[in-house]
C-alpha positions as CSV (number, residue, x, y, z in Angstrom):
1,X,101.6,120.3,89.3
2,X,98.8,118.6,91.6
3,X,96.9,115.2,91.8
4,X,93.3,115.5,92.1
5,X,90.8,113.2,93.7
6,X,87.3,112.8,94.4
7,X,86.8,111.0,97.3
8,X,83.0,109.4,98.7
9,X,82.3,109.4,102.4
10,X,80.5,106.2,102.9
11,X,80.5,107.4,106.6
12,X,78.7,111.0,105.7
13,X,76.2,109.4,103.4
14,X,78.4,109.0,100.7
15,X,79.2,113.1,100.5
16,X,82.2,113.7,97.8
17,X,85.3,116.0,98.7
18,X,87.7,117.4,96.1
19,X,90.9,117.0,97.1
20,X,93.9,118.8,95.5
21,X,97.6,117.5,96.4
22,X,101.2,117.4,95.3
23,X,101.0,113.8,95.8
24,X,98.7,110.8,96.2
25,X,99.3,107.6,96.9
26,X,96.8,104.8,96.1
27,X,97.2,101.7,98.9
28,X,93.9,100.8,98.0
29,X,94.4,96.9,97.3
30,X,94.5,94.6,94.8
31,X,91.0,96.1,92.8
32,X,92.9,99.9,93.2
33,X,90.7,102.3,91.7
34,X,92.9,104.5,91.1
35,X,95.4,102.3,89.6
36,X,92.3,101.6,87.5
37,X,91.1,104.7,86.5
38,X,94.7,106.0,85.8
39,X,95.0,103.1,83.4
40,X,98.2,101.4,84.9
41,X,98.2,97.5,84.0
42,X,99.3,95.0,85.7
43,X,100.5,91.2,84.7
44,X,100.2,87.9,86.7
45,X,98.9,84.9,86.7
46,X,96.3,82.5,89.1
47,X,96.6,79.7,91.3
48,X,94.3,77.3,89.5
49,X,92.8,75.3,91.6
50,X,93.5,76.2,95.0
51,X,90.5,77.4,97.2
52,X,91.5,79.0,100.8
53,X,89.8,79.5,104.1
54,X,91.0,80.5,107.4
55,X,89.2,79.4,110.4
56,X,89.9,80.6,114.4
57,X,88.5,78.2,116.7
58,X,89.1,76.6,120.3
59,X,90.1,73.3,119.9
60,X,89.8,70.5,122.1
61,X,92.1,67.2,123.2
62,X,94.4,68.6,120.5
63,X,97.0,66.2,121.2
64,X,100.4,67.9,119.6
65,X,102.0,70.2,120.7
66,X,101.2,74.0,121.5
67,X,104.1,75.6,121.0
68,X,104.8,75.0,117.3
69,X,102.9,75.6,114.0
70,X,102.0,72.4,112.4
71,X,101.7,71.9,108.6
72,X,100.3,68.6,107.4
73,X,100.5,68.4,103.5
74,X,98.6,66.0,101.5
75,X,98.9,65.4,97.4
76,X,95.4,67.0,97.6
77,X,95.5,69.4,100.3
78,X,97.2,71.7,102.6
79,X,96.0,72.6,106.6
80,X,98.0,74.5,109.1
81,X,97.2,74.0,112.8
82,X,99.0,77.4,114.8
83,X,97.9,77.8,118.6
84,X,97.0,81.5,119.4
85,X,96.9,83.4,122.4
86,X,94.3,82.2,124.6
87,X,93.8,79.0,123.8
88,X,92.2,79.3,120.2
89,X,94.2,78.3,117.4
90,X,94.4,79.2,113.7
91,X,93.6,76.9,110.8
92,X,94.4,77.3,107.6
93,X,92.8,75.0,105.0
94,X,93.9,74.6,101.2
95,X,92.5,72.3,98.6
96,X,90.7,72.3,95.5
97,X,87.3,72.9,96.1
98,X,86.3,69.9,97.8
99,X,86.0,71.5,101.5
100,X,84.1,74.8,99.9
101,X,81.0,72.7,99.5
102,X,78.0,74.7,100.4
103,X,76.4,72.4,101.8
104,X,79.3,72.1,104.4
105,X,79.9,74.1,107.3
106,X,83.7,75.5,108.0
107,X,83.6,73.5,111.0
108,X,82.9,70.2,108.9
109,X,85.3,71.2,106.0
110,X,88.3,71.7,108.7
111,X,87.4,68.6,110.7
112,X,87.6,66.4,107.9
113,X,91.3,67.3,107.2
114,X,91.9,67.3,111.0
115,X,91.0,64.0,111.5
116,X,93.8,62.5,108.5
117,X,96.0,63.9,110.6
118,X,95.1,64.1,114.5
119,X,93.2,62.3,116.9
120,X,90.8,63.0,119.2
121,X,89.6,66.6,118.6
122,X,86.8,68.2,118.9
123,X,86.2,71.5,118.4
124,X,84.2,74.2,120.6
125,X,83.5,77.8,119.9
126,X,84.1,79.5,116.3
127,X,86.3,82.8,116.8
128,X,86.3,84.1,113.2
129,X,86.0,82.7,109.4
130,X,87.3,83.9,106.0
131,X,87.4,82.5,102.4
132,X,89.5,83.9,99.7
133,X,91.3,83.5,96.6
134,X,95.2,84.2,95.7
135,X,96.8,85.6,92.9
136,X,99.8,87.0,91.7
137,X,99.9,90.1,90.4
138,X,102.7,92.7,89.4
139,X,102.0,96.4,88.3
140,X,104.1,97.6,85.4
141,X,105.3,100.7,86.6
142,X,104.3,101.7,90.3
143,X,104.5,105.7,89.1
144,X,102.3,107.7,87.2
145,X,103.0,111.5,87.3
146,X,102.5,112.6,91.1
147,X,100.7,109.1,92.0
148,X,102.3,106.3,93.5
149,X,101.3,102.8,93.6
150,X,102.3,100.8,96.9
151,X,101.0,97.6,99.0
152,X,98.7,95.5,97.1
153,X,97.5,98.3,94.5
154,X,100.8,97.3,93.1
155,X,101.6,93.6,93.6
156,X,99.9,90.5,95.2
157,X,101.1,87.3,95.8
158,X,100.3,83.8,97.7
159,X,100.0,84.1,101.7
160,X,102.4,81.2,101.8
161,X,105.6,82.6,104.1
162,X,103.2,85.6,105.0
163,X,105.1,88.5,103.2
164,X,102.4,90.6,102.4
165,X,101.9,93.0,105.1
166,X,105.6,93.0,105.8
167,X,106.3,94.2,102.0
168,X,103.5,96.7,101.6
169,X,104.9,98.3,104.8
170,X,108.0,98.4,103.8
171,X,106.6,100.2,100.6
172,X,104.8,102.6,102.7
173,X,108.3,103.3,104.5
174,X,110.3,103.6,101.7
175,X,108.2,106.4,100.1
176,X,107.5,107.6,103.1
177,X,110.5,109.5,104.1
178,X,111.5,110.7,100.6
179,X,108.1,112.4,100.2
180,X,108.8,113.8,103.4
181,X,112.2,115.3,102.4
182,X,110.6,116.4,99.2
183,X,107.3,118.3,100.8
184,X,109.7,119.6,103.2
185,X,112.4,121.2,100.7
186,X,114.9,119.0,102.2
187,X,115.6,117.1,99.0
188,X,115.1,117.1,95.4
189,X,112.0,115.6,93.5
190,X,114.0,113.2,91.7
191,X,114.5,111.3,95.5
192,X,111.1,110.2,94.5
193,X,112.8,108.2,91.1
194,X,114.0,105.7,93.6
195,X,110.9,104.5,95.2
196,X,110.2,102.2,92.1
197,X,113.9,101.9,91.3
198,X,114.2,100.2,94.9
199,X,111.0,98.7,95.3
200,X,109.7,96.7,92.6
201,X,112.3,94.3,92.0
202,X,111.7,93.6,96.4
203,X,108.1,92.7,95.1
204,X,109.5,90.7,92.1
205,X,111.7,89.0,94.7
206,X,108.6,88.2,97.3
207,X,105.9,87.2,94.6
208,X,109.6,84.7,93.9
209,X,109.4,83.4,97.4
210,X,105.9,83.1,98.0
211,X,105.3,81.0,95.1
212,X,108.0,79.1,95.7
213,X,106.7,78.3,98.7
214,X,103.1,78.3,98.1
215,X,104.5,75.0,94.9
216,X,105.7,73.1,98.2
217,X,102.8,73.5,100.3
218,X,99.6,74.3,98.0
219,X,100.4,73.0,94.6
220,X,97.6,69.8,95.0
221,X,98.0,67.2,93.0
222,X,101.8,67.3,92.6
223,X,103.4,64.3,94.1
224,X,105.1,64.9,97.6
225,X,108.2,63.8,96.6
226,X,108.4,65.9,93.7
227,X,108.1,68.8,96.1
228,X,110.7,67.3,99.0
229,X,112.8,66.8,96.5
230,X,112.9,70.7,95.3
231,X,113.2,71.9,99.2
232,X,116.2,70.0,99.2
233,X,118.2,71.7,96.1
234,X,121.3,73.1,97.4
235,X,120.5,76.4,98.6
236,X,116.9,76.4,98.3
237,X,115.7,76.5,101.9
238,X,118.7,79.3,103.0
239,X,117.4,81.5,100.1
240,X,113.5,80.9,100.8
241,X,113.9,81.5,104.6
242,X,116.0,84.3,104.4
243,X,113.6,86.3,101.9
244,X,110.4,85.0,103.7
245,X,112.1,86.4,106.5
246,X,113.0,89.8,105.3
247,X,116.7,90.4,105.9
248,X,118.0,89.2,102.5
249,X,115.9,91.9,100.9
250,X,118.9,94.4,98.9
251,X,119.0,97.8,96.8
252,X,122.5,96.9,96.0
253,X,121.8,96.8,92.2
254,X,119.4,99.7,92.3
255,X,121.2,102.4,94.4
256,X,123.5,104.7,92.3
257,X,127.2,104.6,93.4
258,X,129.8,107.1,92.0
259,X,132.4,106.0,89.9
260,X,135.9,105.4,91.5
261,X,134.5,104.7,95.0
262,X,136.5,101.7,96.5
263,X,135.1,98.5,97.7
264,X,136.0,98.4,101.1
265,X,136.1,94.4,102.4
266,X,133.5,93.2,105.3
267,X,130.1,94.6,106.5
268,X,127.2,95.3,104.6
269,X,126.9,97.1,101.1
270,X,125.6,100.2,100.2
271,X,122.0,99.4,99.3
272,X,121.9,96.9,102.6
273,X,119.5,96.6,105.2
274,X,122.1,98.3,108.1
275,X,122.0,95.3,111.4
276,X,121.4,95.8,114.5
277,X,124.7,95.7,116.9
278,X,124.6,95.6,120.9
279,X,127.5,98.0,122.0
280,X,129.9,97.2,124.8
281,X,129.4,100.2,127.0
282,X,125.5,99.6,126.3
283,X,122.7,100.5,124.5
284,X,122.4,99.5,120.0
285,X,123.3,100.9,117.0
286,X,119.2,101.4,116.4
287,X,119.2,103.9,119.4
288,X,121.1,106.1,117.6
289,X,119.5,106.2,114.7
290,X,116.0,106.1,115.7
291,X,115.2,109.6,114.5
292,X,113.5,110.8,111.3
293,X,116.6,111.4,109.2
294,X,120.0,110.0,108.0
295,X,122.7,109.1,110.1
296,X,126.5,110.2,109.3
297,X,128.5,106.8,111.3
298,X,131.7,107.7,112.1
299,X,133.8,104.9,113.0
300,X,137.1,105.4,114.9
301,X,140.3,104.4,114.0
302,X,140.6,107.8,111.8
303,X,140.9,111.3,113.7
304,X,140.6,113.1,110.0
305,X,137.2,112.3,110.0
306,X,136.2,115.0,112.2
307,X,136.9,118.1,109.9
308,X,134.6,116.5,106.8
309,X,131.9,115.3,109.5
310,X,132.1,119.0,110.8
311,X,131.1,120.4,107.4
312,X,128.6,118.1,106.4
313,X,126.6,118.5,109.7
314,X,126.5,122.7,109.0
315,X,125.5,122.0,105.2
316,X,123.1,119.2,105.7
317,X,122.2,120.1,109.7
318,X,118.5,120.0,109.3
319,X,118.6,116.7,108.0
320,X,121.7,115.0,109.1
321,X,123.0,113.8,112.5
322,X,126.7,112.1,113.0
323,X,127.4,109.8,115.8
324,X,131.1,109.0,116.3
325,X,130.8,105.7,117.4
326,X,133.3,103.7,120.4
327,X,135.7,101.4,120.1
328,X,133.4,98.2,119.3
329,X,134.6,94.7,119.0
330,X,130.8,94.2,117.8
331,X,130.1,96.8,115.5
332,X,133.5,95.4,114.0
333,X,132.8,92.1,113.3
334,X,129.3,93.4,111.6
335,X,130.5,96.1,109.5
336,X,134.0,95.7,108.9
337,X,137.3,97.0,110.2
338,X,137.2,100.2,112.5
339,X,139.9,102.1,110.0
340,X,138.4,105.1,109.6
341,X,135.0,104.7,107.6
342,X,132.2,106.5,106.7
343,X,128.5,104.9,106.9
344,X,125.4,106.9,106.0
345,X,122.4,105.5,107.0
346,X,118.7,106.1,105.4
347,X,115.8,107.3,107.5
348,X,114.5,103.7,106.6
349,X,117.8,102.1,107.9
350,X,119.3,100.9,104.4
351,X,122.8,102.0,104.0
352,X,122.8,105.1,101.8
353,X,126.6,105.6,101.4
354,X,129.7,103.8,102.9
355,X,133.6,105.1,102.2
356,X,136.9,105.4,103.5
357,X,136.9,108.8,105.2
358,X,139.9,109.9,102.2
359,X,136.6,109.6,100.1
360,X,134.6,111.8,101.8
361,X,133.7,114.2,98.8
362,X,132.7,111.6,97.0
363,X,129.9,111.2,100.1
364,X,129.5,115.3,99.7
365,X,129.1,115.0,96.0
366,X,126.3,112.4,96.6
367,X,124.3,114.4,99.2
368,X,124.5,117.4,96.3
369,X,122.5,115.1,94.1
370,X,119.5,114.5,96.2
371,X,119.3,116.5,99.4
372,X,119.1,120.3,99.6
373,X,120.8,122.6,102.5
């Protein structure tokens, strides 16, 4: 079974090539023709009533200062003052129509809001400009057959906390590696099941963040105090921050986990994002598993582990390396007690397995499911 495209060269006066393969995947934004022409819905909604533009511009006798962003909210509009490299800064404007009158220049439409809220500017040469809209949008299913859905073919949301590019890359590496494995012959096709098991409900969680967000900043017309008094809900800020920021993002609830496996206290779960650790005797935990496949972490504390590492490195040895790690007060305080554990890590640094090394087979009996020798 093959996906077949027709693809248009605007570059080769719009020649078509035929292109057979086991797998496509359509990153082709928001307007996806192939999520189109496949049929594949999508639901969401629209920010009424918010209009954006972007403008890049040297500004002078800017009077704040330079080494912080600076957000000045209104009831009736939103503008973001962040200094760039090389003296230019980036302003981002949000209202509700009012500075996307044609008869306005950019320049104008940001100089009106910059003067409510600085003095003495003035502004010299224009770098770059963009207008745009935002939406939310969710695809129903990011599968269909042998075609994947990822980046903004399958969900858009507000720019607010600036999730986008960091979600639809981490889309791109999350089907990246199983399609690998599965070209390859190094794992079964039903690796590829997880891709929207794991990754939807991350979008669902951005599009969560970013309008939550985007109803502080952008939602004009709502009073400010309405919206200072929702950033200060117990919890709200730590929840926000850490998903804008990417680390809180989980597959705990979507990664399969065999029955009887024991809950081992401290350190991350499987489904985690595996931290970073800085080792005593030097170098990190990333340096040893900055390669293209998992990562078997032996930690010591147990001197059976070697035997069951031993046979899962000949079975799996195309696709697996182990690294017995040192005595680590560091790697201790991140991922629990050094007393003889078992941590498999993904090629896309999630935690794919964690156990007490007694539970080994259960690790073995995993592997069996997914990879192939």
């Amino acid at each position: 079974m093959c996906a077949t495209t027709r693809v248009t060269h605007a570059d080769r006066g719009d020649e078509e090539e035929i292109i057979h393969c086991r797998y496509l995947v359509a990153a082709d934004g928001i307007n996806s023709r192939v999520r189109r022409g496949l049929g594949m819905s999508v639901k969401g909604k629209d920010y009424s009533g918010s209009f954006f533009q972007n403008l890049d511009i040297h500004l002078n006798g800017f009077p704040d200062w330079t080494d912080y962003f600076h957000y000045c909210v209104g009831t009736d509009h939103f503008l973001m003052v962040a200094p760039l490299p090389g003296g230019a800064f980036r302003l981002l404007l949000s209202d509700r129509g009012e500075a996307g009158d044609p008869t306005l220049t950019p320049q104008q439409a940001f100089m009106r809001l910059l003067e409510r809220h600085f003095d003495g500017i003035t502004m010299g040469e224009v770098v770059w400009h963009s207008k745009w809209e935002t939406w939310v949008r969710l695809a129903d299913t990011f599968r269909q057959g042998n075609v994947f859905l990822a980046g903004d073919a399958a969900h858009v949301h507000s720019t607010t906390g600036g999730q986008g590019m960091n979600c639809c890359m981490q889309d791109a590496f999350n089907l990246g590696w199983k399609l690998a494995l599965v070209l390859k012959g190094h794992a079964r096709p039903e690796l590829l099941e997880t891709y929207e098991t794991e990754r939807r409900p991350v979008a669902e969680q951005v599009i969560w963040a970013a309008s939550s967000l985007h109803d502080i900043f952008m939602t004009h017309g709502k009073d400010i105090a309405q919206r200072k008094e929702t950033m200060f809900d117990p919890g709200y800020k730590q929840k926000v921050v850490n998903t804008c920021s990417g680390v809180s993002y989980t597959y705990q609830d979507y990664v399969a986990k065999p029955t009887g496996l024991s809950e081992l206290s401290g350190g991350p779960s499987i489904g985690d994002r595996a931290p970073d650790i800085d080792f005593e005797q030097g170098g990190t935990l990333f340096d040893r598993i900055r390669h293209k496949y998992f990562t078997l972490l032996v930690t010591p504390g147990d001197r059976t582990a070697q035997p069951t590492v031993d046979r899962l490195q000949h079975r799996f040895s195309s696709i697996l390396a182990a690294e017995t790690l040192p005595q680590s007060t560091a790697f201790s305080k991140r991922y629990g007690p050094a007393d003889g554990r078992l941590y498999l890590i993904r090629p896309d640094g999630y935690i794919g397995f964690k156990c007490a090394t007694k539970e080994a087979p259960l690790l073995e009996t995993s592997l069996d499911s997914l990879l192939k020798q």
